[in-house]
One Martini backbone bead per residue (centre of mass of N, CA, C, O) as a GRO file, in nm:
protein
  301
    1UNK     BB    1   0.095   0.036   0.024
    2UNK     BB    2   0.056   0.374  -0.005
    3UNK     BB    3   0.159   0.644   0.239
    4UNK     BB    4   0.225   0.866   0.009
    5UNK     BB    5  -0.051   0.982  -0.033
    6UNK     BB    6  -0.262   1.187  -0.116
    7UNK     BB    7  -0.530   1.423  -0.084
    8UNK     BB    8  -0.832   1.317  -0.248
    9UNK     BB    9  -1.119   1.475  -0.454
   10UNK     BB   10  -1.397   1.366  -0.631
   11UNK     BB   11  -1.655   1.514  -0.854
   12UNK     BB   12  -1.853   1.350  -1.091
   13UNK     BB   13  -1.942   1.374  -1.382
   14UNK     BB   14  -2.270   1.291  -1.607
   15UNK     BB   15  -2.439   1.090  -1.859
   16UNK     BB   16  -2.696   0.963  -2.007
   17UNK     BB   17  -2.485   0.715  -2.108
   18UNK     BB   18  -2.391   0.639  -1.822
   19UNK     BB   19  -2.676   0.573  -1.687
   20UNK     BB   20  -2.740   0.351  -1.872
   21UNK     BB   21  -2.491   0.126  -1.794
   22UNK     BB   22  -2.593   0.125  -1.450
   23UNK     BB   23  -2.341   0.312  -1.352
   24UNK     BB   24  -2.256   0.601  -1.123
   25UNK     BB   25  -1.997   0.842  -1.031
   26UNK     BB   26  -1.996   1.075  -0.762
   27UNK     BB   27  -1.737   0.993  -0.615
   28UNK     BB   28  -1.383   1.008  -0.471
   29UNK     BB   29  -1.131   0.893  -0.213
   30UNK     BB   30  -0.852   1.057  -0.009
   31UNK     BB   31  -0.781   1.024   0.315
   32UNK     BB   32  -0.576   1.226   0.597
   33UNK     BB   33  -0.650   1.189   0.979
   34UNK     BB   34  -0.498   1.361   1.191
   35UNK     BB   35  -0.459   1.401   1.506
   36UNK     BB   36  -0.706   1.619   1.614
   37UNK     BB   37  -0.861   1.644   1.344
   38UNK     BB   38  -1.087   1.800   1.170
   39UNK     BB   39  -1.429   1.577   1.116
   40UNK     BB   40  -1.489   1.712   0.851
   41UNK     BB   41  -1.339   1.846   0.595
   42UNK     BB   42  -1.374   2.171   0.456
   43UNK     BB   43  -1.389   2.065   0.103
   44UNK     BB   44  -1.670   1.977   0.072
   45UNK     BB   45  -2.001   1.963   0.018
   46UNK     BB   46  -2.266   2.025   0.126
   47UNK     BB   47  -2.387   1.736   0.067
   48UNK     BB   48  -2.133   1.571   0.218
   49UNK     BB   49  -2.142   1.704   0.433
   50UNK     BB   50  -2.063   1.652   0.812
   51UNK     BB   51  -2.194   1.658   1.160
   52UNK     BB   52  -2.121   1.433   1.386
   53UNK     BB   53  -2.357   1.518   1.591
   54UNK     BB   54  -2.607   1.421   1.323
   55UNK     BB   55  -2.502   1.381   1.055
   56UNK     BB   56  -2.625   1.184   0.756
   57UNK     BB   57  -2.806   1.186   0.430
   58UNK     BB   58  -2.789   1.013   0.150
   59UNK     BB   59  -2.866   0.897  -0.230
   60UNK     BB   60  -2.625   0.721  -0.193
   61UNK     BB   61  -2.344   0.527  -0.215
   62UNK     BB   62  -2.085   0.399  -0.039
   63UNK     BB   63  -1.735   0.297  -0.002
   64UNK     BB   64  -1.583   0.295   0.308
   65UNK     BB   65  -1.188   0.238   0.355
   66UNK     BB   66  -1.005   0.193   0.675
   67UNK     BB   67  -0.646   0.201   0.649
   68UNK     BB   68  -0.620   0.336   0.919
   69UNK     BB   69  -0.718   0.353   1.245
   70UNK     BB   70  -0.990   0.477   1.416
   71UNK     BB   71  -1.378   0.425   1.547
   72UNK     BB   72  -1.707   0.539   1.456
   73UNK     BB   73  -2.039   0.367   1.439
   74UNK     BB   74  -2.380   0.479   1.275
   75UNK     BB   75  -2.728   0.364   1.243
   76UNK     BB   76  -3.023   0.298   1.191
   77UNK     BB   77  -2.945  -0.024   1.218
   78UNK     BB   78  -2.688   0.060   1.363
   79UNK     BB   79  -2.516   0.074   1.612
   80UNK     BB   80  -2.244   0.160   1.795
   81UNK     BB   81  -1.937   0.119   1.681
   82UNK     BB   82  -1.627  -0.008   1.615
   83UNK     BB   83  -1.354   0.125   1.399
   84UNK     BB   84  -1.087  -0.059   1.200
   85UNK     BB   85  -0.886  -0.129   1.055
   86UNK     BB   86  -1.004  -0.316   0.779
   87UNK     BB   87  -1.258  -0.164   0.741
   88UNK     BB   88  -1.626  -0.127   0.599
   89UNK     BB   89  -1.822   0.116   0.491
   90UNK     BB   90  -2.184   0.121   0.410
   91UNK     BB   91  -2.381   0.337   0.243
   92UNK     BB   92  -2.689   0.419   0.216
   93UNK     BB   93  -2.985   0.524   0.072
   94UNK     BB   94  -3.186   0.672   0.301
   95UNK     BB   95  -2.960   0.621   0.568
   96UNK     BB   96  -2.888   0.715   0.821
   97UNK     BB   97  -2.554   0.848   0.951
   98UNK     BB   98  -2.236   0.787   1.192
   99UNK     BB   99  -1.867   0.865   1.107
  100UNK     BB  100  -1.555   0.892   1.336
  101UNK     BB  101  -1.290   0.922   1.432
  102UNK     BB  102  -1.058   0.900   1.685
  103UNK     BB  103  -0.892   1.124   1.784
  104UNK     BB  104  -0.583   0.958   1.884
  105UNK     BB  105  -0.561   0.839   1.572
  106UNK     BB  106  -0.730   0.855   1.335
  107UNK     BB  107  -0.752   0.839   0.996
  108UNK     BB  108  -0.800   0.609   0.622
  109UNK     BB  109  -0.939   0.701   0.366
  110UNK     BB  110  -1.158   0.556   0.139
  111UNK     BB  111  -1.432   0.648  -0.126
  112UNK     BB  112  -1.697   0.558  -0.269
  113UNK     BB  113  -1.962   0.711  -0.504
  114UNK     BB  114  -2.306   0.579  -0.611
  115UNK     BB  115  -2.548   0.467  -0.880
  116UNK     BB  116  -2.793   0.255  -0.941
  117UNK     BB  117  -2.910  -0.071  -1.063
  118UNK     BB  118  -2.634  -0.258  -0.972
  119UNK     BB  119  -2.713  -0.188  -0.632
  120UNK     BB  120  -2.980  -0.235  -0.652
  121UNK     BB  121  -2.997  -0.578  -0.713
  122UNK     BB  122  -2.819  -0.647  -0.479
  123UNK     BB  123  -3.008  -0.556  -0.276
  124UNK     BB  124  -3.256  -0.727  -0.366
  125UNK     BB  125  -3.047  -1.014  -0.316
  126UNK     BB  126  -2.903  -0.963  -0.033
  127UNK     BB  127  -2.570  -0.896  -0.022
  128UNK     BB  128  -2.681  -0.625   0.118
  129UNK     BB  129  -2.713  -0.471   0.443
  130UNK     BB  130  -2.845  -0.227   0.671
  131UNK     BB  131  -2.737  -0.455   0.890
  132UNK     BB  132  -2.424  -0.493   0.747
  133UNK     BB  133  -2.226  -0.190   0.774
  134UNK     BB  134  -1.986  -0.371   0.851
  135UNK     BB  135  -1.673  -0.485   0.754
  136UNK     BB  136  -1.409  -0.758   0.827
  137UNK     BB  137  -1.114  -0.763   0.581
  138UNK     BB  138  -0.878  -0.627   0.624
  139UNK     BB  139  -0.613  -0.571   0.472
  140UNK     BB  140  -0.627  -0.496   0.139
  141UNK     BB  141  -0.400  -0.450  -0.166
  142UNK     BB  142  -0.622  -0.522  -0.421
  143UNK     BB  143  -0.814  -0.320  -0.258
  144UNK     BB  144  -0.644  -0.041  -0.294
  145UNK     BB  145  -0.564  -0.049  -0.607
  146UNK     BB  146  -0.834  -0.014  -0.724
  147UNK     BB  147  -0.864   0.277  -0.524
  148UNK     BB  148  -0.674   0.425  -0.705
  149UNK     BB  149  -0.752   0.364  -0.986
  150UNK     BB  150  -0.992   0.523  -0.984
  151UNK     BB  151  -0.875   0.785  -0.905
  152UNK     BB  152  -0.710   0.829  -1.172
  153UNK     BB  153  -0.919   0.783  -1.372
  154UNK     BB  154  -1.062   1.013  -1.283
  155UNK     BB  155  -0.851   1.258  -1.289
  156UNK     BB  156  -0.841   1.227  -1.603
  157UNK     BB  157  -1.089   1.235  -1.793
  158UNK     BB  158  -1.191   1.035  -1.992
  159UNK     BB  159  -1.347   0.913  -2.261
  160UNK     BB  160  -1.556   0.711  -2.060
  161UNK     BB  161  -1.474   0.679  -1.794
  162UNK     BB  162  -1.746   0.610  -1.641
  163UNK     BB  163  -1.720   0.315  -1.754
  164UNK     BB  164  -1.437   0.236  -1.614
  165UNK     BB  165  -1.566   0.306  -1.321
  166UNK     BB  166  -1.772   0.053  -1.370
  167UNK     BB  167  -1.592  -0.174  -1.344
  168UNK     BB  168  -1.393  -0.114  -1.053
  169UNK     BB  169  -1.671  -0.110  -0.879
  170UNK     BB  170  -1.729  -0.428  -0.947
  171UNK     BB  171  -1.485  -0.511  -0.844
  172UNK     BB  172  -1.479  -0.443  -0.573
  173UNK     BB  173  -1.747  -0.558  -0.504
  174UNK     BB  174  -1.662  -0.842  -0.531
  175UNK     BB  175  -1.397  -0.826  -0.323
  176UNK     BB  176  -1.567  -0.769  -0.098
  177UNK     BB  177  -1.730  -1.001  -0.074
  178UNK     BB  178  -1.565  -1.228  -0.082
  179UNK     BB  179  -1.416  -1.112   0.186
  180UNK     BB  180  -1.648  -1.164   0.350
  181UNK     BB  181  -1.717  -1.457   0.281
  182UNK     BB  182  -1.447  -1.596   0.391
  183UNK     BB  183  -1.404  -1.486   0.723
  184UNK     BB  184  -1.675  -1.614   0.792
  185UNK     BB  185  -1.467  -1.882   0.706
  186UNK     BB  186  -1.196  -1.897   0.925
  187UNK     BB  187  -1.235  -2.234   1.000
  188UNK     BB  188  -0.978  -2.513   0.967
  189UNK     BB  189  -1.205  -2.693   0.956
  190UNK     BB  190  -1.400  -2.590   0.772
  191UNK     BB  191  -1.227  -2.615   0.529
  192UNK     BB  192  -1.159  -2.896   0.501
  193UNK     BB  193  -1.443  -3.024   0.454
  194UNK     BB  194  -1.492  -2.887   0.224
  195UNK     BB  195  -1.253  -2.959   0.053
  196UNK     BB  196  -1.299  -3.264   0.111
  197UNK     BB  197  -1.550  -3.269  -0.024
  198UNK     BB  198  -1.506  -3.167  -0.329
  199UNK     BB  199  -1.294  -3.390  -0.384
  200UNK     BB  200  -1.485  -3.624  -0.367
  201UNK     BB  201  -1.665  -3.491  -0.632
  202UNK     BB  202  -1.479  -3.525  -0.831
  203UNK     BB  203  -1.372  -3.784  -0.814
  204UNK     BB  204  -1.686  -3.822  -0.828
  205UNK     BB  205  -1.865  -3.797  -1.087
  206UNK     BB  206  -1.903  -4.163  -1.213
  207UNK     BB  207  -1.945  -4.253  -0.896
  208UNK     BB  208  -2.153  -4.101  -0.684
  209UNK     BB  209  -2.174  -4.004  -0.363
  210UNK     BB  210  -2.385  -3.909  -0.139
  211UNK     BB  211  -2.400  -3.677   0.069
  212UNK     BB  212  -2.448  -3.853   0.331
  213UNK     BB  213  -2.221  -4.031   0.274
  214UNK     BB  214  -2.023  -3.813   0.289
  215UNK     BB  215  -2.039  -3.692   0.561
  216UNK     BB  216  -1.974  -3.936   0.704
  217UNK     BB  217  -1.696  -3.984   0.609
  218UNK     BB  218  -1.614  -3.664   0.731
  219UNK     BB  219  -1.795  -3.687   1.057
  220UNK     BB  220  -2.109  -3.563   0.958
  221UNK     BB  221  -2.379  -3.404   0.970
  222UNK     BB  222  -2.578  -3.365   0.738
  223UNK     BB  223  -2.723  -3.079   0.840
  224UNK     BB  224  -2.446  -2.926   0.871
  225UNK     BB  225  -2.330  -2.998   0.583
  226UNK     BB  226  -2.553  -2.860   0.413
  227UNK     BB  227  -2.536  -2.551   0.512
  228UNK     BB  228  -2.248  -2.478   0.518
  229UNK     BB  229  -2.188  -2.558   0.198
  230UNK     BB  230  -2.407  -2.379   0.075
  231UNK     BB  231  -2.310  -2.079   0.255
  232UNK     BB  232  -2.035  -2.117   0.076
  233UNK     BB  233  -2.125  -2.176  -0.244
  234UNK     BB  234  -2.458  -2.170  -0.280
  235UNK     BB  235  -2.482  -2.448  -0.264
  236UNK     BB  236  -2.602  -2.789  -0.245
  237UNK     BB  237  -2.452  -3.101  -0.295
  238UNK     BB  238  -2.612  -3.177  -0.535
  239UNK     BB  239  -2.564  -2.920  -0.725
  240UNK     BB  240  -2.265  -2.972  -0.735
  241UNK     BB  241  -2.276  -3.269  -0.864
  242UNK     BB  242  -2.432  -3.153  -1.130
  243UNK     BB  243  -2.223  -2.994  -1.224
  244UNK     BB  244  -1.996  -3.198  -1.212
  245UNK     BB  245  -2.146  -3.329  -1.452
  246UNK     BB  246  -2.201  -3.160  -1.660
  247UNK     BB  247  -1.914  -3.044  -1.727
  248UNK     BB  248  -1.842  -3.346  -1.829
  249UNK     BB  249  -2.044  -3.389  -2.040
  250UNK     BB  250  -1.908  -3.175  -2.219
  251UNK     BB  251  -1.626  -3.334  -2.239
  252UNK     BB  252  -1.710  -3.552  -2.377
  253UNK     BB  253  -1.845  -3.436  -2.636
  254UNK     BB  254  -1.578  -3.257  -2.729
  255UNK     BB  255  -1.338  -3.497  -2.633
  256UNK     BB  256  -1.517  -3.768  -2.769
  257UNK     BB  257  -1.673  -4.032  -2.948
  258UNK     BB  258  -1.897  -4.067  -2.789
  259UNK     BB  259  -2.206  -4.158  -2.749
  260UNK     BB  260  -2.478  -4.097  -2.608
  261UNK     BB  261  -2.497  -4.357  -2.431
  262UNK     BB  262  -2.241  -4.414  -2.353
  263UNK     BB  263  -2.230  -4.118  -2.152
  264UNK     BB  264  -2.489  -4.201  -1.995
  265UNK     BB  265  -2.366  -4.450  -1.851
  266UNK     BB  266  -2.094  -4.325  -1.782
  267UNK     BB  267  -2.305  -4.103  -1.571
  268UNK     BB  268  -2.543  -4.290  -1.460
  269UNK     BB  269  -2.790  -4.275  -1.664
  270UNK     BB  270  -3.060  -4.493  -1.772
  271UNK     BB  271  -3.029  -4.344  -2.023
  272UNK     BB  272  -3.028  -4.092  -2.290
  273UNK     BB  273  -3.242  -3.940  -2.222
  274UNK     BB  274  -3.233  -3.846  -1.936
  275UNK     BB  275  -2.978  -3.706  -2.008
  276UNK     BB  276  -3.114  -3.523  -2.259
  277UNK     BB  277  -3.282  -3.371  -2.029
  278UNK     BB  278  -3.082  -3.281  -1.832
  279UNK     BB  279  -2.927  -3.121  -2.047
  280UNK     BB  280  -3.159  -2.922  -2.161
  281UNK     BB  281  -3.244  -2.795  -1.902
  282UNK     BB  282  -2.920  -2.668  -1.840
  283UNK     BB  283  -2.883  -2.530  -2.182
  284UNK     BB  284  -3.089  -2.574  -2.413
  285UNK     BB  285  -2.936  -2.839  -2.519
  286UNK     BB  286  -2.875  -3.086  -2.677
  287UNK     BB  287  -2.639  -3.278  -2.684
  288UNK     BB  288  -2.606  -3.287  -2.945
  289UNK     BB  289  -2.622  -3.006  -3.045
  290UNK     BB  290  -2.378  -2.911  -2.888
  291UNK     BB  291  -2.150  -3.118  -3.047
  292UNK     BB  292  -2.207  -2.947  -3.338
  293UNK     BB  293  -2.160  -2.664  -3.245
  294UNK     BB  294  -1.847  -2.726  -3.132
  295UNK     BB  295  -1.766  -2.837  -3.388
  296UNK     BB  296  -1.844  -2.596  -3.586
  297UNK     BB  297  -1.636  -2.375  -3.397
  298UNK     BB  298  -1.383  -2.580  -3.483
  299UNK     BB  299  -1.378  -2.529  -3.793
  300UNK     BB  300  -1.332  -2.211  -3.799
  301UNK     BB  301  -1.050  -2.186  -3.677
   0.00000   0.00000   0.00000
């Protein structure tokens, strides 16, 4: 990390073929509070600035990412709490916040302000949400990259810049989600058990132990392993064997000679139909079509 960057401050215009992109950046940014220093400094717009002791409500989200220093937050949601290093704070629209550092020790801050269809998006699918606006992510390098990134480009304004910085939004957003989503899962128990099931389920793809089976194996119950399991990957072990089903179905199709019933069988299913309806309810295209296809698209190269 750059500990030597200047404080920047970007407030961004953005046009009509912006907005229709789905995202644009209305604001970025990084300062440094010195210990006992005013704040928020007085450079901000009156729309975004704001007294501690009232707080304020934006129109727009935020991602505010701690990287130096403590502080408090509070918000309608959220009592108030203690921020460290390595916090990110969420800011939602519509949301009353109050949030700022502790006298003696200041802290450094990045932030992004945005709006559109595509946190709006998240928001309705539950990715994020203002009942968990503060998450524990710890110094990540190659998100201040990103936030560096961000900035860089807001600064030179260069034509497009604005679908670019909607690209990098994307970046960041990816790897908060993901960096909280890992945390959550930091103990070195349930990651062997959850790895060693995964490794169970490729190695079995053609030959496949039910889930019931493969917790056993390894010494959990079942209604633990399938929920933990569900948590981490987004499927249930059943759903995920069933990909590494189609998967392999694709590679049989597309690297060897093999008719569709000799495939239905090498995947153990009771005969080629019932294959080719697995097939096509999750590709939309029968076997052959796919074979033909895939034949096709390399005839071509």
């Amino acid at each position: 990390m750059n500990t030597q960057i200047n404080n920047q401050l970007c407030y961004l215009t953005y046009s009509a073929n912006d907005e229709a992109w789905g995202t644009i950046i209305t604001t970025a940014g990084f300062q440094r509070i010195s210990p006992h220093a005013v704040y928020p400094p007085s450079q901000h717009p009156k729309s975004y600035n704001f007294c501690p002791q009232n707080g304020r409500i934006l129109n727009e989200y935020q991602f505010v990412y701690i990287v130096k220093g403590s502080g408090q937050f509070v918000s309608n949601h959220k009592k108030k709490q203690a921020v460290k290093t390595g916090d990110l704070l969420i800011l939602f629209p519509g949301e009353w916040h109050n949030y700022y550092p502790d006298v003696d020790s200041g802290w450094d801050e990045y932030w992004v302000g945005f709006k559109g269809a595509y946190m709006d998006y998240l928001m309705n699918k539950h990715f994020f949400s203002p009942e968990n606006p503060v998450l524990e992510l710890g110094i990540s390098c190659s998100l201040v990259s990103l936030y560096e990134d961000l900035l860089q480009t807001a600064n030179n304004e260069k034509a497009g810049f604005q679908i670019m910085l909607a690209g990098i939004l994307q970046h960041i957003t990816s790897t908060i989600y993901y960096k909280n989503k890992n945390q959550s899962f930091a103990d070195a128990y349930i990651l062997e058990k959850l790895a060693e099931a995964r490794r169970i389920m490729k190695a079995e793809i053609e030959h496949p132990s039910s889930p019931e089976d493969i917790a056993a194996q390894l010494g959990l119950s079942y209604s633990w392993f399938r929920r933990t399991f569900k948590d981490y990957t987004g499927v249930s072990p059943a759903q995920y064997q069933i990909q590494l089903r189609l998967i392999r179905a694709k590679e049989l199709l597309s690297q060897t000679s093999l008719n569709i019933t000799e495939i239905a069988y090498q995947l153990h299913f009771e005969n080629g139909g019932q294959f080719s309806t697995f097939f096509k309810k999750r590709e939309g295209l029968t076997p052959k079509e796919y074979r033909d296809w895939i034949s096709a698209a390399n005839s071509k190269e």
